[in-house]
BAKOL-699233 format. One record per atom (N, C-alpha, C): residue in one letter; x, y, z negated. Coordinates in pm, whole numbers, plus 50000, padded with zeros to 5 digits. Each point is the difference from the previous one (the first is absolute). Layout:
% residues N
AXYZ
...
***
This chain:
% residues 190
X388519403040195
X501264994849955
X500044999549849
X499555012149927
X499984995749868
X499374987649942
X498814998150105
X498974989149900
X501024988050026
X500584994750077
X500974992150010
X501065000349901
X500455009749997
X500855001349861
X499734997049876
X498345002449938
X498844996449907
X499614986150045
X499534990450061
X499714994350023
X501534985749997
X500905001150065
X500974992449938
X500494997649876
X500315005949916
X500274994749856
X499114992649976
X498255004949993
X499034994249944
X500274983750009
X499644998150179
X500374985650090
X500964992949937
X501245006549969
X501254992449962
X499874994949857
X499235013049905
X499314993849875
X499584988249994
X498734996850081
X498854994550031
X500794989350022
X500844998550128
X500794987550040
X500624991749887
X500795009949896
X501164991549913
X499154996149876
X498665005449971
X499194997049893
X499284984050085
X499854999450107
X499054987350011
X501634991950026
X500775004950074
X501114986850003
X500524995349857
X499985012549895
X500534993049847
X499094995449912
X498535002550071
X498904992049937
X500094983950024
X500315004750144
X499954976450086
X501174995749953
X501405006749952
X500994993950011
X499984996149845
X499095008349881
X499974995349856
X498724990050003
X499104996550091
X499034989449995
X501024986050028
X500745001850073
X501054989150055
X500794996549913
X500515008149920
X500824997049895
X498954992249839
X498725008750014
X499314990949877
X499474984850080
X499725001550169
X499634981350038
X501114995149959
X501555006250051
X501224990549991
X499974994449825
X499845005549912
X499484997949818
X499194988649984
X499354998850101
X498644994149955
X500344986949975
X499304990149903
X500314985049975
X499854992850134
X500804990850025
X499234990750135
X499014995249948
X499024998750097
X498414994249995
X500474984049960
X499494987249941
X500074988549968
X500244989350102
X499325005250173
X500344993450080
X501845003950087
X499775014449952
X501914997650039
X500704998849891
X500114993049860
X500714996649935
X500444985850047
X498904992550003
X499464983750065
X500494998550146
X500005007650095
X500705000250076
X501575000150028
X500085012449921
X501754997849984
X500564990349959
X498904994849886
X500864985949951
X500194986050102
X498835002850086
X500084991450094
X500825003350096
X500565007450046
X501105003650087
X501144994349902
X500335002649918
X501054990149926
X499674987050053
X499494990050093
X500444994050044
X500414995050083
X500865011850080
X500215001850123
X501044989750018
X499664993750120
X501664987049975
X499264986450071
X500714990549994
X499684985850062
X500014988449885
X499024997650020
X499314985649896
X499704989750041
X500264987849919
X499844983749992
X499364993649941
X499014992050003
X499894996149920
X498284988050009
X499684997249950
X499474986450010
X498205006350017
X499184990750032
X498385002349976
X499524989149966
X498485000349918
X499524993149925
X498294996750031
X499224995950087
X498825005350021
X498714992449894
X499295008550003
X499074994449901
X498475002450080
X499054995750061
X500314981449942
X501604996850112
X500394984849960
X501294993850050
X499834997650110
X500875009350092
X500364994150160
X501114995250049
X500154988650043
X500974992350012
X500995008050055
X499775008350112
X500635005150103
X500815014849957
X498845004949887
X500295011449931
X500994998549880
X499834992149895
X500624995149886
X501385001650019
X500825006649936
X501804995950059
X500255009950060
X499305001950105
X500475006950139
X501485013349955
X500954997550056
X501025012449977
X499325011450104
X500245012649874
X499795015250097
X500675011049977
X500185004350117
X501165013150003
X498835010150018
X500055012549894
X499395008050004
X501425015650037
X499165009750072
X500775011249988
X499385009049999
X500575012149908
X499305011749931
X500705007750061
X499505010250052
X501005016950100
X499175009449967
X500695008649933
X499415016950033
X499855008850049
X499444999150063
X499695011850133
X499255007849986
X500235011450121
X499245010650001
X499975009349921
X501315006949986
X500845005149867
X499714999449891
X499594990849946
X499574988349876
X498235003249968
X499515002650150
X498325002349990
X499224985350032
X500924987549991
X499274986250062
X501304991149929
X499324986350000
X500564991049941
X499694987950087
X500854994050097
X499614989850069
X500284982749946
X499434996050006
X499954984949929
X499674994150143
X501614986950065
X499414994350047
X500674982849926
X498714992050048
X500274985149956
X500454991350120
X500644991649948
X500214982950097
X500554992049947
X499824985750052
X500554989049958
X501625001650005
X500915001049897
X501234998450019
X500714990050090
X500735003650067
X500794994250111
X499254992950108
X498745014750024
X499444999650169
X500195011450078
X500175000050107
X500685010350060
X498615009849986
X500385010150081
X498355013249990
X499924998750142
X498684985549999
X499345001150116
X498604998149963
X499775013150048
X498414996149952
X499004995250057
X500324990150123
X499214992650060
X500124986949977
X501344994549878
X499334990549978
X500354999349825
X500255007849936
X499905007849878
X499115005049953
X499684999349836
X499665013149916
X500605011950005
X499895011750017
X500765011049966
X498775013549949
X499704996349897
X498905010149950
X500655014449971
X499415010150010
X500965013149966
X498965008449873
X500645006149912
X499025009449921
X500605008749957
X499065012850063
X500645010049879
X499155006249915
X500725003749935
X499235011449906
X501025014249982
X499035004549973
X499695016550007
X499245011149917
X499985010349972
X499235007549955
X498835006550018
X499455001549974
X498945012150056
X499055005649869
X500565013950007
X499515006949859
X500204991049872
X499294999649924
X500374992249879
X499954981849999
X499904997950111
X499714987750045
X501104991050061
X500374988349928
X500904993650075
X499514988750076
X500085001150146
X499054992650066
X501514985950113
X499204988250022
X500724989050038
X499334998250149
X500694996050079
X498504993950135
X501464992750050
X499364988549992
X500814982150034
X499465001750160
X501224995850068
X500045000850158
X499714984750032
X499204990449963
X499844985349985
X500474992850148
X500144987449960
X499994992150114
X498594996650107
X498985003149882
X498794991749993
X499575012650120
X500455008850050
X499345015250086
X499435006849944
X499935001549846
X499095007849933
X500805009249960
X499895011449919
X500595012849893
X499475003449904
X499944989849910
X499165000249826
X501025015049969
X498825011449904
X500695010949936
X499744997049850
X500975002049946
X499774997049824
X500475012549979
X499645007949833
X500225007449936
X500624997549802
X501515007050039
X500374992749857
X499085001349853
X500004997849931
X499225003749905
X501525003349869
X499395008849918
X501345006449933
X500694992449896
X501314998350006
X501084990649901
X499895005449885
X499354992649920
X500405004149841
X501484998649974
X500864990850012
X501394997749984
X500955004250135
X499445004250101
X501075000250085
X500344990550094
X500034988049946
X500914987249987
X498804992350117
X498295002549993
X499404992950075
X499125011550060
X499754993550146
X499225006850096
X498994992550096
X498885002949902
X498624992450110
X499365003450094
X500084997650098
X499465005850132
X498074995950039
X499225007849986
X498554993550013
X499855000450148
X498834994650070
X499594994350113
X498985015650017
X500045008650130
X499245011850015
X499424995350162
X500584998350037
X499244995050148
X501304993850082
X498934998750106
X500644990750116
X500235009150147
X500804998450088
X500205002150112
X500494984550124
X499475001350080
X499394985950100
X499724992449936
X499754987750068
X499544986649985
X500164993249859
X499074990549984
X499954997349881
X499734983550008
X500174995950134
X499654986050024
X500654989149909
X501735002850011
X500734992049902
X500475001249858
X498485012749943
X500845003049876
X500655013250013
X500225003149852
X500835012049988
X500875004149853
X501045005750018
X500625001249832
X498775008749929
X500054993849884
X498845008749877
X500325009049884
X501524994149985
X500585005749839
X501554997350063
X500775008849905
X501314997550009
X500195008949807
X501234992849973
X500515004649849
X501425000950037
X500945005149963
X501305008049990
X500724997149866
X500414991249952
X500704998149884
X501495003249994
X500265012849945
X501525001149980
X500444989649867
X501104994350036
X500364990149836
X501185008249974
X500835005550104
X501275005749976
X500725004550108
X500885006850011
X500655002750142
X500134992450089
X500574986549988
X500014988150049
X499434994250064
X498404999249909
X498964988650001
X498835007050033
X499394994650067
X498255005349969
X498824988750097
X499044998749922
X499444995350089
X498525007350080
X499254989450085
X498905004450097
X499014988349991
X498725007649926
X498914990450015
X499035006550161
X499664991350039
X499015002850102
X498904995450059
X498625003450005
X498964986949952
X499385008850165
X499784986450103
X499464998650096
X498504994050020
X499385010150046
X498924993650027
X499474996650122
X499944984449990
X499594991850095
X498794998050047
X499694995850174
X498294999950056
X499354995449831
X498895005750013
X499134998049897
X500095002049867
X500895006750002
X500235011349883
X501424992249854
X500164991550066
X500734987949887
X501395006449997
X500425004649853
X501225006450000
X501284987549953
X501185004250096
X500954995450018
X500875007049915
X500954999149904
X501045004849926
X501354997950057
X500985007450059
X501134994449931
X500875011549913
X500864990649935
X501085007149908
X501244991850064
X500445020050013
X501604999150064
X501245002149893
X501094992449933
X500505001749922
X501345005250038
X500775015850018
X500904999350073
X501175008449952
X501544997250055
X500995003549926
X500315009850135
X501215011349922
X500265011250129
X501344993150054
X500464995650120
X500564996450088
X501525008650061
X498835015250011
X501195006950040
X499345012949908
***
């Protein structure tokens, strides 16, 4: 019975020295600067909301050129994902006889990573590369998931202009490697 008596304080020592050791490591991570890909991220969650606005393709597709698009930005996953989905403004969401591409992006460790849910059946993954200004966010081409028969997205860019405004470059690459551009120029809606 004594060693129990000796032996508890020690334990209880022991206990409140490692719990006020983890609970002051927590307090210097909570200190710590955000890494460059969640600064760039957050800013991209600033554009959470519904957008309009026109596309431009380069080279010129008749079909593409003009085209109106409603984009929508949601934050989910208690702000651990950023969903981007696209469509032609004023088509319903059927995706059997629709576009309805979905993308999110996300984190992982210092990495802000994109993977486009395509029409084409594929899942291109890009990785942002870091904003000197904030204001722009380039997404590079890291691999592919399925098919690759019709092509696949290669690049995407993130241009904040202002609360308002921002636009979306996005360069597709087509059978045989021939990249498709477009630029989305778009205003916030809601």
């Amino acid at each position: 019975m004594k060693s129990l008596r000796f032996v508890s304080p020690i334990a209880l020592t022991l206990f409140s020295t490692v719990a006020f050791a983890q609970s002051e490591m927590h307090k210097a991570t909570d200190k710590a600067a955000p890494s460059d890909a969640q600064v760039t991220f957050d800013q991209l969650k600033t554009l959470a909301g519904t957008w309009r606005g026109s596309v431009k393709a380069t080279p010129p597709e008749p079909d593409i050129d003009k085209a109106k698009l409603e984009i929508t930005l949601r934050v989910t996953s208690r702000g651990n994902a950023l969903v981007h989905e696209m469509q032609e403004a004023g088509t319903p969401l059927d995706p059997t006889k629709y576009d309805h591409p979905v993308t999110m992006l996300y984190l992982d460790g210092d990495k802000l990573n994109l993977i486009h849910y395509c029409d084409a059946g594929n899942r291109p993954h890009m990785v942002a590369r870091p904003s000197a200004d904030g204001k722009k966010v380039e997404f590079d081409f890291a691999d592919l998931s399925g098919g690759n028969q019709y092509g696949h997205m290669y690049h995407a860019v993130f241009t904040i202009i202002d609360a308002d405004h921002h636009t979306e470059d996005w360069t597709y690459m087509m059978p045989g490697d021939k990249p498709m551009q477009a630029h989305f120029d778009l205003q916030r809606a809601k």
